[in-house]
NUMITOR-462318 format. One line per 10 residues: number of its first residue (from 0); their letters; for each residue x, y, z of C-alpha. Coordinates in nm, 3 decimals. Each point is the difference from the previous one (the first is absolute). Example, Ala and Ser with C-alpha at 12.3 -4.5 7.8 and 13.67 -1.06 7.14 Angstrom:
# residues 2
0> as> 1.230,-0.450,0.780  0.137,0.344,-0.066 .
***
This chain:
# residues 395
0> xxxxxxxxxx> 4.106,6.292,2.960  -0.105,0.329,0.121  0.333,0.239,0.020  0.126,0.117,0.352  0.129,0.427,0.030  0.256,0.057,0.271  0.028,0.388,0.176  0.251,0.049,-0.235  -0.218,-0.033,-0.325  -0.262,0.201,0.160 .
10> xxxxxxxxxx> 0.229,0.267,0.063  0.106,-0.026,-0.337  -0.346,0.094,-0.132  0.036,0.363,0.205  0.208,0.100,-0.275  -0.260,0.023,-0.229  -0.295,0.207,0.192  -0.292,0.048,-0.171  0.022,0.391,-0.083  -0.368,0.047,0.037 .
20> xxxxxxxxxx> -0.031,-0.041,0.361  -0.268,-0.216,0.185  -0.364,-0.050,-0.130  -0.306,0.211,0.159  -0.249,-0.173,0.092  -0.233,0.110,-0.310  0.251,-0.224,-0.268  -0.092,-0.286,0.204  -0.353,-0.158,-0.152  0.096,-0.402,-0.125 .
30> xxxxxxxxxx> 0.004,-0.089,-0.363  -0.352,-0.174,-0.141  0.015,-0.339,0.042  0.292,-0.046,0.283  -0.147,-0.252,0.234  -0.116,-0.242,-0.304  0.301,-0.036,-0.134  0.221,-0.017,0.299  -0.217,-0.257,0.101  0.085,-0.147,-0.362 .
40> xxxxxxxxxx> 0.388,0.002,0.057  -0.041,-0.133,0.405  -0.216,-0.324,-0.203  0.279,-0.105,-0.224  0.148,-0.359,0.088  0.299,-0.233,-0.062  0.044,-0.162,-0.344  -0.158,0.318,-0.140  -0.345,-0.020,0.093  -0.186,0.369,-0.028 .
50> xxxxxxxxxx> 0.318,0.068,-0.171  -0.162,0.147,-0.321  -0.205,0.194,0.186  0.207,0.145,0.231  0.204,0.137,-0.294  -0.323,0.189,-0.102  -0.004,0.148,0.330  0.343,0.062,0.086  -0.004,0.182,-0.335  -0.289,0.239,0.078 .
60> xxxxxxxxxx> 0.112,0.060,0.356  0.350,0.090,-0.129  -0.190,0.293,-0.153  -0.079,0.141,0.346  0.108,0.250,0.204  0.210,0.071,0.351  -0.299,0.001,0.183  -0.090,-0.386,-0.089  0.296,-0.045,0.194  -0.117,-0.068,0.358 .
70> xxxxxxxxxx> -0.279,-0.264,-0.125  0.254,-0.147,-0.189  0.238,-0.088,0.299  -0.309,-0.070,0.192  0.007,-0.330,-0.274  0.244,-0.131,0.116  -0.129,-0.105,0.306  -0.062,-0.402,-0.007  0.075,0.029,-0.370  0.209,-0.300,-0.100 .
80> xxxxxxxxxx> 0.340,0.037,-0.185  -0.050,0.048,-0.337  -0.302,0.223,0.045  0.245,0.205,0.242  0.262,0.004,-0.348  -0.291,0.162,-0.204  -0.102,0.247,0.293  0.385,0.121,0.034  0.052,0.042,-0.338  -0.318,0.197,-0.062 .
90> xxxxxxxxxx> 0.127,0.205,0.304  0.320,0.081,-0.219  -0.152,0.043,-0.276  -0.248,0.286,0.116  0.247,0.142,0.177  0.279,0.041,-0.270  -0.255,0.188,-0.191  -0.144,0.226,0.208  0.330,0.125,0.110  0.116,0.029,-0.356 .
100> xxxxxxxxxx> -0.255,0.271,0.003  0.000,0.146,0.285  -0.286,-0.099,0.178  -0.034,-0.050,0.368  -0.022,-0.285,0.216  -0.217,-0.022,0.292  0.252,0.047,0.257  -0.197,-0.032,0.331  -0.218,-0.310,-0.115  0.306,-0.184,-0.096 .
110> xxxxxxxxxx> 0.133,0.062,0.388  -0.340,-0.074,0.139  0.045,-0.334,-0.147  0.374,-0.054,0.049  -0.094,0.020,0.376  -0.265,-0.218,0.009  0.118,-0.330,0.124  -0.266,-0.202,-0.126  0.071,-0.018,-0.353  0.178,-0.191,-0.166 .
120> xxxxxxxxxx> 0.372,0.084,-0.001  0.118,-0.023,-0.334  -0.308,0.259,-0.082  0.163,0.209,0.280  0.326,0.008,-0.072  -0.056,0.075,-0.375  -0.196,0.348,0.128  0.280,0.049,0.248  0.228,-0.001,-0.311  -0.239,0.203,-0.185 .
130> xxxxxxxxxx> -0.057,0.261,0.304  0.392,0.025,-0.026  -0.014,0.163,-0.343  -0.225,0.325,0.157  0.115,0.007,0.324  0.368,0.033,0.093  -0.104,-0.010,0.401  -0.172,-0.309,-0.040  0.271,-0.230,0.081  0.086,0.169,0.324 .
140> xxxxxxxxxx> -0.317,0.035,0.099  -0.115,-0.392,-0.044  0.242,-0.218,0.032  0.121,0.038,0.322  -0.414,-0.032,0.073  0.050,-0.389,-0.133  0.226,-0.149,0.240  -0.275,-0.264,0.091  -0.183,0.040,-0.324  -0.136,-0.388,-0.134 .
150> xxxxxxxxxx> 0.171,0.073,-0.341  0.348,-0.112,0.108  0.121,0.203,-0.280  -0.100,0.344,0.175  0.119,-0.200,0.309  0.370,-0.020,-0.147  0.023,0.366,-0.121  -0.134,0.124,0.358  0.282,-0.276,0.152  0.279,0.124,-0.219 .
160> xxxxxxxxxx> -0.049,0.386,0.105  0.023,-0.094,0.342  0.379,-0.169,-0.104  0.083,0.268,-0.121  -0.101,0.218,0.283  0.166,-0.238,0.257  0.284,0.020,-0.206  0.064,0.344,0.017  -0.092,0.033,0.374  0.331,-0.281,0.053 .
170> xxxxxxxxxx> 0.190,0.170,-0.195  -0.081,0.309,0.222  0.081,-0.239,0.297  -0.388,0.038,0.099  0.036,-0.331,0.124  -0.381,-0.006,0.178  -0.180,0.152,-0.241  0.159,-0.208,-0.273  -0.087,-0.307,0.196  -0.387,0.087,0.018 .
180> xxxxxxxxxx> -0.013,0.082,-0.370  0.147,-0.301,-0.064  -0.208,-0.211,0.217  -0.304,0.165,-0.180  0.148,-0.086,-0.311  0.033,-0.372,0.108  -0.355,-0.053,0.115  -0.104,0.095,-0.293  0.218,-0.146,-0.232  -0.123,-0.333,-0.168 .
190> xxxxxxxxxx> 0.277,-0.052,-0.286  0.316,-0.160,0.093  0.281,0.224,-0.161  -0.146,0.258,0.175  -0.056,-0.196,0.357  0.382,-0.082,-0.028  0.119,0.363,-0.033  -0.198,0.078,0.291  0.102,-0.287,0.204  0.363,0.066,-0.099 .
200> xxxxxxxxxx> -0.064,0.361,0.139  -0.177,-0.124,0.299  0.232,-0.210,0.106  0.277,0.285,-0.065  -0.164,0.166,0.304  -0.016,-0.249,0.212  -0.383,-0.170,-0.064  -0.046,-0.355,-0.054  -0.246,-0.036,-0.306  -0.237,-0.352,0.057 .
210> xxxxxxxxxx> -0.017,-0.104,-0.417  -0.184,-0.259,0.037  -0.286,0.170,0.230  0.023,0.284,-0.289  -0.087,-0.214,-0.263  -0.201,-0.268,0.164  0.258,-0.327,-0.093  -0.169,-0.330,0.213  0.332,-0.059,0.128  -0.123,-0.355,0.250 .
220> xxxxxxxxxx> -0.105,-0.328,-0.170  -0.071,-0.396,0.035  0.191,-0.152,-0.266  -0.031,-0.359,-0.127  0.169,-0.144,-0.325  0.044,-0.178,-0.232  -0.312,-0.142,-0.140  0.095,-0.144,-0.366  0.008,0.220,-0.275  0.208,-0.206,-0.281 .
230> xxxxxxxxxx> -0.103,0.107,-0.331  -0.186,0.293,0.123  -0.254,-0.192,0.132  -0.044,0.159,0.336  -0.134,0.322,-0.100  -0.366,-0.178,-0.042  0.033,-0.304,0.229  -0.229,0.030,0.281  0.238,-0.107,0.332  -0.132,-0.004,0.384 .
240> xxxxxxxxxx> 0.029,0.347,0.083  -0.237,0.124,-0.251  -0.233,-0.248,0.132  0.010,0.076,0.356  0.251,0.199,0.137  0.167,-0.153,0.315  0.308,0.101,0.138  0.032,-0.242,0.243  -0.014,-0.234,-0.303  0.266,-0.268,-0.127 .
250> xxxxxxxxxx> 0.032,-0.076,-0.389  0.145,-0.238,-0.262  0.184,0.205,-0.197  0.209,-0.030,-0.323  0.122,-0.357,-0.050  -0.136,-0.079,0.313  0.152,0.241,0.205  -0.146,0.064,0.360  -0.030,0.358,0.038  -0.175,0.291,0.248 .
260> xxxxxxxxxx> -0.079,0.363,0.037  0.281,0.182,0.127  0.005,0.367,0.177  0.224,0.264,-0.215  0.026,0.385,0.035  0.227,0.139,-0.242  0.217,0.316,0.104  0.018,0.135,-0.398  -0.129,0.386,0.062  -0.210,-0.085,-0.336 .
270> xxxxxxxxxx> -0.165,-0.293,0.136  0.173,-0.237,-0.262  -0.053,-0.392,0.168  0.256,-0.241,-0.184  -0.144,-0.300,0.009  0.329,-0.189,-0.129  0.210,0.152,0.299  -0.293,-0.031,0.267  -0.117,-0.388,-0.138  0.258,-0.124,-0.208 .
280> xxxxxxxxxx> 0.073,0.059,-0.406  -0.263,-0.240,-0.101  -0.043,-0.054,-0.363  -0.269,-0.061,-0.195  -0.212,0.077,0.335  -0.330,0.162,0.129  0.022,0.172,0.362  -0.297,0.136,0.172  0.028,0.352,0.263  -0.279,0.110,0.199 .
290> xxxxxxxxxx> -0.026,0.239,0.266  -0.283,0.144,0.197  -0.111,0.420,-0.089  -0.216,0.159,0.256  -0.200,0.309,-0.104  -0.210,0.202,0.210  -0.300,0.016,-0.292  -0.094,-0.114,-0.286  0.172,0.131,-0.261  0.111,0.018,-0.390 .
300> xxxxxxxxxx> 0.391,-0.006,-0.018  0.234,-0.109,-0.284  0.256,-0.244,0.070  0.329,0.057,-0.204  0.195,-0.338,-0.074  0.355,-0.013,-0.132  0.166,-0.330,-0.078  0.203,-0.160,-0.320  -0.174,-0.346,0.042  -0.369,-0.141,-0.084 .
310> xxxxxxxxxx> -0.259,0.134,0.246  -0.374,-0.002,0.178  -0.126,0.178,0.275  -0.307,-0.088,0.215  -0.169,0.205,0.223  -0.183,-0.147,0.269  -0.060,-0.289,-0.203  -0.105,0.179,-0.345  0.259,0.012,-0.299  0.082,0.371,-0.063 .
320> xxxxxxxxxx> 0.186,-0.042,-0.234  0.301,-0.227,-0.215  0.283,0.025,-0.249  0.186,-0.285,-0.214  0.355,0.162,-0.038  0.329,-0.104,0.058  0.370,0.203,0.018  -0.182,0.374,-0.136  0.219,0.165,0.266  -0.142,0.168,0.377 .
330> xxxxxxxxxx> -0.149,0.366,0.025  -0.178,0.170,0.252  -0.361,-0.044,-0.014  0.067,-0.191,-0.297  -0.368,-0.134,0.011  -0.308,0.140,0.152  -0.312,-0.100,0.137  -0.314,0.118,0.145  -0.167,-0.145,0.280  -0.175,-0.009,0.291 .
340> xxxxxxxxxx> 0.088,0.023,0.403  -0.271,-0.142,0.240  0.003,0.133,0.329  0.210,-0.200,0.221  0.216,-0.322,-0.106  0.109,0.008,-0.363  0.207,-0.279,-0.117  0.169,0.026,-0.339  0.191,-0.323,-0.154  0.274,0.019,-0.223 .
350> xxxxxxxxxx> 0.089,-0.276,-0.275  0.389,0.116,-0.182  0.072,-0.283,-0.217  0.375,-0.032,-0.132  0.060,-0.197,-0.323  0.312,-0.260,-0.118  0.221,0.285,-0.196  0.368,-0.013,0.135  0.123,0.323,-0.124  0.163,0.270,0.230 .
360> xxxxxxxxxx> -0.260,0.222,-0.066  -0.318,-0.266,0.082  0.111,-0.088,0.332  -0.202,0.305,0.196  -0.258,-0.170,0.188  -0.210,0.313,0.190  -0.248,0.264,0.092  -0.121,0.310,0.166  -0.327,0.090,0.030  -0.179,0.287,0.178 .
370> xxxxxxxxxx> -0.348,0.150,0.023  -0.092,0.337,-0.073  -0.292,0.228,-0.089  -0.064,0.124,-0.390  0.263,0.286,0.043  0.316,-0.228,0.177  -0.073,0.073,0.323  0.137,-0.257,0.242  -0.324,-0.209,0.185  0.153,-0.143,0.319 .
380> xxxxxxxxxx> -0.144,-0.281,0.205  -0.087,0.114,0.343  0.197,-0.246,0.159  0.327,0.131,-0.153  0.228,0.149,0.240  0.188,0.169,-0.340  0.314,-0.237,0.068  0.113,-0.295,-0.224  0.077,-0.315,0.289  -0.362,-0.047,0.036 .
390> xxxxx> -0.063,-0.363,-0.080  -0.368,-0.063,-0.187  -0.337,-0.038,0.170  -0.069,-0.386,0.020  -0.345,-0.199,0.051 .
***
């Protein structure tokens, strides 16, 4: 798992400046061999394939010097998880040494490619960290540059300035200018413990704060339930609506139950639709949702599922995606896929299965679901008028 450094880590690491200064220009020529064996490390695979000789190259790489640095983080980009372990660790490993002795590291390359959006942004962040260690202004200087950066860990360090910030300017009773900051802050913020400070604040002054237009939750849906899933059946059984999806449709449901889509918004700010509360507490039961998504081009997005029960998704007809998994508990974007808006109509079709279990703790029946881009961003229909009450689009 590649490792995550907060502000306060990087501002750690200006404790210990290098005391040779930043490299000239001169001290910058690549070690022999660079591309070949970066290219080595970036080739290694899962189950240790191109392990062996990725060792052989991580080990002569690790005898470089600070000015490999930039074509190392340029590896990263596209480079799949464990080559991105070897690349970080080379990183460290280069760097530990040539501070040990005092040489420099190339200061203005490693901004250069902190601010270049395109790369990959574990690579970035690493140089940011490293940049830290020579530069004592960098932090100032960038992060509040990276309040709509696409590495949403930038994005959270440029968020939580501006809390501070609006902080200080209530506490000065600057009640305007705290409100602006904060609103700033809010647009940009895409993680939730920071989205409920700032709608906490918001609110403190007066500002209603729309959650569920922040994050995207599909908050209208036709429901219809219960399909049988005894013995966990359900999950691959192929009922009506997968075949053709018709909401105008009557079925024959679980033990021979008659039963019908149904319209249901839900007013939870994150989106959450209870199927037990909206249907009934069904057990051992499949229910479909669907709902209608209109987007104004085609488009990739991610669509971010939460729910403790057994689950596919289909988007206009094709399976995205599906999970076997019963009772593992509920999280925000607790699963994530990538797909694919068409312009116009999109129709996505939920299947939450529940199973037999009678404990306490089985009985949540649910989901939220939103769409997003690749940083969190909230993707909104262009029918949505950005309030919950309105009921799904219907054929």
């Amino acid at each position: 798992m590649v490792r995550k450094f907060g502000l306060r880590a990087c501002l750690a690491m200006v404790a210990f400046i290098c005391p040779a200064g930043i490299a000239s220009a001169a001290d910058l020529a690549p070690s022999p061999n660079l591309d070949r064996n970066l290219a080595t490390l970036r080739a290694v695979e899962a189950e240790g394939r191109g392990n062996k000789e990725a060792l052989v190259a991580w080990k002569e790489l690790s005898r470089g010097r600070a000015q490999d640095l930039p074509a190392i983080f340029g590896a990263f980009d596209g480079a799949n998880p464990l080559a991105v372990n070897y690349l970080r660790s080379l990183a460290e490993t280069i760097v530990q040494r040539e501070l040990e002795k005092g040489a420099k590291l190339p200061a203005a390359e490693l901004e250069q490619f902190v601010l270049d959006t395109s790369h990959d942004p574990h690579g970035r962040r690493l140089a940011f960290e490293l940049l830290c260690k020579v530069d004592t202004t960098a932090v100032d200087r960038l992060i509040p540059k990276m309040l709509n950066d696409p590495s949403v860990e930038f994005r959270r360090d440029a968020v939580a300035r501006l809390i501070d910030e609006g902080g200080k300017l209530l506490a000065a009773e600057k009640r305007d200018a705290a409100k602006n900051t904060l609103q700033n802050a809010l647009t940009a913020a895409r993680d939730d413990d920071q989205v409920q400070v700032l709608k906490k604040q918001l609110e403190g002054l007066g500002e209603k704060v729309d959650l569920p237009g922040h994050f995207g939750f599909l908050m209208s849906w036709r429901l219809v339930a219960p399909f049988d899933n005894v013995d966990k059946k359900g999950l691959a059984a192929v009922y009506p609506p997968e075949r053709v999806l018709d909401l105008s449709a009557t079925y024959e449901g679980k033990e021979g139950q008659k039963i019908g889509w149904v319209a249901h918004t839900t007013e939870n700010e994150y989106g959450i639709v209870d199927l037990a509360k909206a249907l009934s507490p069904f057990k051992g039961a499949v229910a479909y949702a669907t709902t209608e998504f209109q987007s104004d081009s085609a488009r990739p997005v991610e669509f971010r599922l939460g729910t403790p029960n057994s689950w596919k998704v289909w988007l206009n007809g094709d399976l995205v995606f599906a999970r076997e998994e019963y009772h593992r508990g509920m999280n925000l974007d607790q699963y994530r896929m990538r797909g694919k808006l068409k312009a116009g109509k999109n129709v996505i079709l939920i299947k939450v299965c529940q199973n037999e279990q009678t404990e306490d703790w089985a009985q949540r029946w649910q989901f939220q679901f939103r769409v997003v881009d690749a940083t969190g961003t909230a993707v909104l229909s262009t029918d949505r008028t950005g309030k919950p009450g309105t009921p799904a689009a219907s054929d």
